[in-house]
C-alpha angles and dihedrals in degrees: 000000000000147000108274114184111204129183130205124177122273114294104268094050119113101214108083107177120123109271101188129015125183130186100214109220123243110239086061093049097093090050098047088045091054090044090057094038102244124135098216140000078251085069088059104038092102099089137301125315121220112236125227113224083248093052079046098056096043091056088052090061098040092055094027101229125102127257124217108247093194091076133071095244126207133184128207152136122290119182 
């Protein structure tokens, strides 16, 4: 299992495909989990959680790659 960050347009838009996808890679997960105040990925593995633009910049810095703000972000377990 591991954090997967996905994007989809603003709510009101039409169009609701996936925009941005992103595999978080392992050595950043108990960080991220710490930073969003889980336990385990375990804890998170009930569906996707939608990100604030503060949670979103903080996992920026944390993985060190920027994240698109244009989008609504959400983080959650994939197998």
């Amino acid at each position: 299992m591991n954090l997967c960050i996905s994007g989809f347009l603003p709510e009101g838009n039409d169009d609701e495909f996936i925009k941005y996808d992103l595999d978080v890679e392992p050595e950043f997960e108990s960080e991220l989990l710490e930073l969003l105040g889980h336990a385990s990925l375990n804890d998170m593995a009930v569906g996707e959680w939608p990100l604030t633009l503060e949670q979103v910049q903080q996992i920026s810095a944390v993985i060190k790659q920027k994240l698109p703000l244009d989008l609504d972000l959400f983080i959650g377990v994939v197998a």
